[in-house]
MARVEXMAR-723539 format. One record per residue (C-alpha): x, y, z; residue in one letter. Coordinates in steps of 0.2 Angstrom, whole numbers, plus 5000, padded with zeros to 4 digits. Layout:
N
XYZA;...
END
This chain:
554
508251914949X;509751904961X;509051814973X;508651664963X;510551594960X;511051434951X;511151324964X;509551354970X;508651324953X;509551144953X;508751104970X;507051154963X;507351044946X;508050894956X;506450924969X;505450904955X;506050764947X;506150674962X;504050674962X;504050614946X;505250474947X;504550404965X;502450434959X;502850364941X;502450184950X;500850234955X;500450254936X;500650084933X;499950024948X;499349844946X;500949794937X;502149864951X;501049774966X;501249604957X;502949644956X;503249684975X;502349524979X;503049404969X;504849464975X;504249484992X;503649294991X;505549264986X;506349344998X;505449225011X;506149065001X;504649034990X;504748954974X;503849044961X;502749014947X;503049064929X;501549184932X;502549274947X;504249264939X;503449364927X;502749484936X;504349514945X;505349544928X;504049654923X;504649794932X;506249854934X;506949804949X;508149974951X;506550064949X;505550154963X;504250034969X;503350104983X;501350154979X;500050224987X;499050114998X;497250104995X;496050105009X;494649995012X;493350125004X;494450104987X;495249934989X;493649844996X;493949705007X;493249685028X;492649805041X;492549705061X;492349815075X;492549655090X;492249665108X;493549585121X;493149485133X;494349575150X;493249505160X;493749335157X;495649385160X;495249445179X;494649245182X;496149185174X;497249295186X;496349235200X;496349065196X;498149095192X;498249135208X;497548985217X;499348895218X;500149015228X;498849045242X;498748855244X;500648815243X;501148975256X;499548905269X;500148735266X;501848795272X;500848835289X;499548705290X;500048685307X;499148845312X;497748845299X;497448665297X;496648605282X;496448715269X;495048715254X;494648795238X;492548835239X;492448945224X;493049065210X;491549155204X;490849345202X;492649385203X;492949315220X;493949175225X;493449105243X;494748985252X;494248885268X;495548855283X;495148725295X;495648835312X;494748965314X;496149025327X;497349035311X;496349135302X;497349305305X;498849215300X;498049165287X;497449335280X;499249395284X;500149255274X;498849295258X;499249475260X;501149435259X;500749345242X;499849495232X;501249625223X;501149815219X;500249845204X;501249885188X;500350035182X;500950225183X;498950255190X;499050125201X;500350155211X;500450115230X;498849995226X;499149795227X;498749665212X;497549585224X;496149615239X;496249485254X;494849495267X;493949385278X;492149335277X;491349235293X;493049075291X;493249095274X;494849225264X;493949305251X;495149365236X;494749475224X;495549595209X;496049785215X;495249905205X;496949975201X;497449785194X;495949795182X;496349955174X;498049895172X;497349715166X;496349795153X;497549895146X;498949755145X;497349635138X;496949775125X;498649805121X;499149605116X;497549595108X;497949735098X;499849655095X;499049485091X;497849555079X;499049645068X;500349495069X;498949385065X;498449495051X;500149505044X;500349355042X;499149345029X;500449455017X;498849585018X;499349785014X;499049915025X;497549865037X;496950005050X;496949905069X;496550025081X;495850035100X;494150105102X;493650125120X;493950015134X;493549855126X;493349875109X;494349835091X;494149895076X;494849795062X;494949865043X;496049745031X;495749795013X;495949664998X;495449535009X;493649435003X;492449455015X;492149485032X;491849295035X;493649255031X;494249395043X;493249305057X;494049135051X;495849215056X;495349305070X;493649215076X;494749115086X;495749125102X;497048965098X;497548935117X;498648815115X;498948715132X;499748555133X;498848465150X;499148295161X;497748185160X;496748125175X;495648005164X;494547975150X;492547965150X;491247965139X;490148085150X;490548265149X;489248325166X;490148225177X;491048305190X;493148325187X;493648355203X;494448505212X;495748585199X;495348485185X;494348515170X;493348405157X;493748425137X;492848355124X;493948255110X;493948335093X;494648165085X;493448035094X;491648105096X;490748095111X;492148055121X;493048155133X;494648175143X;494848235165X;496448335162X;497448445175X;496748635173X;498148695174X;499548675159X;501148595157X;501848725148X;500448845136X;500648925120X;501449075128X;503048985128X;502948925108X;504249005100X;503848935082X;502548835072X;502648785055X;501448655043X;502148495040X;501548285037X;501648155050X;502347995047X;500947955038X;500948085026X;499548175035X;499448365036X;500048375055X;500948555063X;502748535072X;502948665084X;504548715095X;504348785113X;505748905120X;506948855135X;505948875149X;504548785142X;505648665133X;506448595151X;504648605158X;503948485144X;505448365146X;505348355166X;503548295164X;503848175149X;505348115158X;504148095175X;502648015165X;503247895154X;501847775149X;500547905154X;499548005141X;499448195140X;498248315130X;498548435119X;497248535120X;496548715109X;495248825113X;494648695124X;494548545113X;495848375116X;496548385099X;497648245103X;498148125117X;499648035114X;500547915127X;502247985132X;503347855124X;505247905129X;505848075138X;505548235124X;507148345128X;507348495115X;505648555118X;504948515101X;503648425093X;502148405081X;500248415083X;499448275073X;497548295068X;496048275056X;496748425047X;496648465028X;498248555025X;497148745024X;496748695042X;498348655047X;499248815040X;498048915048X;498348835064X;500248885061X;499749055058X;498649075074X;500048975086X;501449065078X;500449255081X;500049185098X;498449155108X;497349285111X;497049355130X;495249325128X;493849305116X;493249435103X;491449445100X;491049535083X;489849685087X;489849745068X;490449655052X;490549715034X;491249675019X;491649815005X;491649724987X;492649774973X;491649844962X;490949944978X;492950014981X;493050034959X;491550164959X;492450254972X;493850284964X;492850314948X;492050444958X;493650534966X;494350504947X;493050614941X;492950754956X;494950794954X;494850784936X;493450914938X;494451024949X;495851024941X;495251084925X;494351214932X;495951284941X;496651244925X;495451354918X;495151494931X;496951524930X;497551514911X;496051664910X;496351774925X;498451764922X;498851734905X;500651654904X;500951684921X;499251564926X;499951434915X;501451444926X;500451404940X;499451254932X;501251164929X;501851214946X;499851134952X;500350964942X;502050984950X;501051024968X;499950834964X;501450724957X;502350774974X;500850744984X;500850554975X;502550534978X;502750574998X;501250455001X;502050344990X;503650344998X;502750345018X;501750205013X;500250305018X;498550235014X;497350345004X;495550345007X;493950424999X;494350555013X;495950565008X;495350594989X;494350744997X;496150805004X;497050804986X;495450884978X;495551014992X;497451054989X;496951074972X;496051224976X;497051274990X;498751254979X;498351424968X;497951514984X;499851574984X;499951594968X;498351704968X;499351814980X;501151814971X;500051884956X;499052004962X;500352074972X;501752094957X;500152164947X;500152304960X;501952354959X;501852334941X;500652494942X;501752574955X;502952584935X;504252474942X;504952384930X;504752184927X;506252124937X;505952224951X;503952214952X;504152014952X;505452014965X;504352114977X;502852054974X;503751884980X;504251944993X;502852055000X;501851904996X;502751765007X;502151825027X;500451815019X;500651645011X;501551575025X;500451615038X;498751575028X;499651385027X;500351395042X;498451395050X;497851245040X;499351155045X;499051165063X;497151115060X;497950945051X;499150895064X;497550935077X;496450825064X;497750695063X;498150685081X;496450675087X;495550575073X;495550395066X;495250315050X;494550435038X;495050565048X;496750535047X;496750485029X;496050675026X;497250745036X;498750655029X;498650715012X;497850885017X;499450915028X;500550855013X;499750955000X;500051105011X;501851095012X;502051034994X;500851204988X;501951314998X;503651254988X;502951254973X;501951414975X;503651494983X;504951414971X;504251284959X;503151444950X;504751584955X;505951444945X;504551464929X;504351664928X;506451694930X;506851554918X;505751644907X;506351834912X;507951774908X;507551684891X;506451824886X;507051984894X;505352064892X;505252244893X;503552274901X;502352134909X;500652084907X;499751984922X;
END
């Protein structure tokens, strides 16, 4: 067979050898993932145990390491789908906002007279002037203040709506703005989720938009649900706050731009602080576990430059006067400023045991979240639950893949036992591509390899049948085998060709499962095709040429 030179023989023998090398890890799979963790907690400057320091010499460290993922239906471990709160962000904006109407009328007060906040709520916030003959340069001045919104849908639409309602400006979110809102809400929710989760040294969880407002959150190997929650449950806002005074009553009134906190050190006392921050969370650029002076589980933090020369102009400004730091709405601590803070760095001192205090590090380093989840649907897939699935999707490609085995040894003779070491060929490369792509695999996913099993000696099939009938046409071996390669390939190509596109559309559109099916029914396509075309091709020449039979049976 002419066509079939040298060179292409060793690309097909060095194709398949690289699916054995790079799946051979999967074979041993719990002894490779304890050695990628224990070297991946020394590349972050972890000491490790003796236990680790054995799992990481357990295997070979020049070795292919990469496995297959497994999903949450194999793996067990949690299943959230949480709602987000957008509607709180379009307050926060407004009341964001506030300053800058009240400094740019202040600046001429001479025209509007006095000028007065009378609410924020059901998304408007209403502003009093005193002279009601200023109010058109008023709502002029406001109008000045709003900006275009950044949004390819919204453009030409401002950030904000400025009207006037009997001798009050009424201000409100555009519609455009709250699309835009949303979508920059959902996306750093989305972004804070995954950092979040990452953090936590977690494999392959799936964090994916559904809707307008909605997340769902699959992390496998993790314990339950109830510790997802723990980790995500929380918005960590970090603000650090002037405070106005201390009380002990929490229904008193706090005054106009400030806000009442309860302490979570001193029960049932509560600290008046400034509504507005001194610098937030958004400007922490790192937070880390660490002990107080005391020896006490405590978390230093560090702010970047711009929040760093904020912090120190107030310290320096308020020297003897206390401030609160203050998350998720609770006054964790108070301190007196002492002496000007310059640097932008400090530490958060509490009642924490030192679980809570590297959580906290983990929730301020990934950042605050936008606004609150609430968990519409929780669930938690054991172990055992994952174990039985694999047991199953053990059993189904076992099944079908001895009766291909089977089908084929006793339809083709030798030339079907060709096939079923090209199929094994067609599985290992199937393993290794996942392997090396970091795909996760899924019950689904399972279905996808067990359906390439089928689909793998559908080319095959072809190649046969056709050489069988040029072999009746008396041409002799050589020349029946090379054209029946050839009439077959259109067909096989285009027959693949078909399913391909039904993956890509599968993967495109889907999520989850979906996706998981269509990953490795889209790799098991390509891989059937090559060895089908050249895997099978490289068996029969090596064996024409060894042989040099005279006639050929199929």
């Amino acid at each position: 067979m002419s066509d079939f030179p040298i060179w292409k023989k060793i690309l097909v023998a060095l194709a398949c050898l690289f699916g054995v090398v790079f799946a051979m890890p999967n074979v041993f799979y719990a002894q490779v993932e304890k050695a990628n963790d224990a070297r991946a907690s020394l590349e972050v400057g972890n000491v490790l145990t003796p236990d680790e320091a054995a799992a990481a010499e357990a295997w070979p460290s020049w070795a292919p390491s990469a496995l297959v993922n497994l999903g949450l239906d194999l793996r067990g471990g949690a299943h959230l789908l949480v709602e987000v709160a957008v509607a709180d962000v379009h307050a926060e904006r407004l009341e964001g906002f506030w300053p800058e109407i009240r400094d740019g009328l202040r600046e001429i007060r001479d025209q509007v007279g006095t000028v007065r906040r009378v609410s924020l709520e059901n998304g408007e916030l209403r502003v009093r002037i005193g002279e009601a003959a200023g109010l058109q340069q008023a709502l002029s001045t406001v109008r000045a203040l709003t900006q275009p919104v950044v949004s390819l849908t919204g453009a030409g639409s401002r950030d904000f709506e400025v009207r006037l309602d009997a001798n009050q400006i009424v201000v409100q979110l555009s519609e455009a703005e709250k699309i835009a809102t949303d979508n920059r809400t959902m996306e750093q929710s989305l972004e804070i989720i995954r950092r979040r989760v990452d953090e936590t040294g977690t494999r392959e969880p799936t964090i994916q938009r559904q809707g307008e407002d909605r997340i769902l959150i699959q992390v496998p190997g993790i314990g339950s649900a109830e510790e997802l929650l723990a980790l995500l449950g929380t918005t960590a806002k970090l603000g650090f706050h002037h405070v106005v005074s201390r009380t002990g009553d929490g229904n008193g009134n706090p005054g106009t731009g400030n806000v009442i906190f309860p302490s979570l050190d001193e029960p049932g006392t509560f600290y008046v602080v400034e509504r507005r921050a001194i610098v937030s969370g958004e400007d922490l650029v790192d937070a880390q576990p660490a002990f107080d002076q005391n020896g006490r589980p405590a978390v230093s933090f560090r702010f970047n430059p711009s929040g760093g020369r904020d912090f120190g102009r107030h310290t320096a400004e308020n020297i003897g006067n206390p401030f609160a730091i203050v998350l998720d709405d609770e006054v964790i601590s108070a301190p007196v400023i002492q002496s000007h803070i310059p640097g932008g760095a400090g530490i958060i001192t509490g009642n924490f045991s030192i679980e809570e205090s590297t959580r906290l590090a983990i929730l301020l380093r990934a950042g605050a979240l936008p606004a609150e989840l609430s968990v519409l649907e929780q669930r938690t897939v054991g172990p055992e639950l994952g174990q039985d699935s694999i047991d199953a999707g053990r059993i189904a490609c076992i099944v079908a893949f001895g009766a291909v085995l089977i089908f084929m040894a006793m339809s083709y003779g030798l030339f079907g036992i060709f096939a079923n070491l090209a199929l094994i060929i067609n599985v290992t490369l199937v393993l290794a591509l996942l392997s090396i792509l970091g795909a996760t695999l899924t019950l689904p996913g399972i279905a996808g390899i067990v359906l390439t099993i089928g689909m793998a000696v559908d080319a095959n099939v072809l190649i046969f049948e056709r050489i069988r009938e040029e072999l009746k046409r008396a041409k002799g071996p050589m020349r029946a085998i090379q054209t029946g390669y050839e009439k077959a390939l259109s067909a096989i190509i285009d027959a693949n060709i078909t399913t391909l596109i039904a993956a890509v559309i599968l993967f495109s559109i889907g999520s989850g499962p979906v996706r998981g099916f269509a990953v490795t029914l889209g790799l098991g396509i390509i891989t059937s095709v090559f060895t089908a075309i050249f895997v099978t091709r490289l068996f029969v020449v090596l064996w024409m040429e060894i042989r040099k039979p005279k006639t050929v049976e199929i």
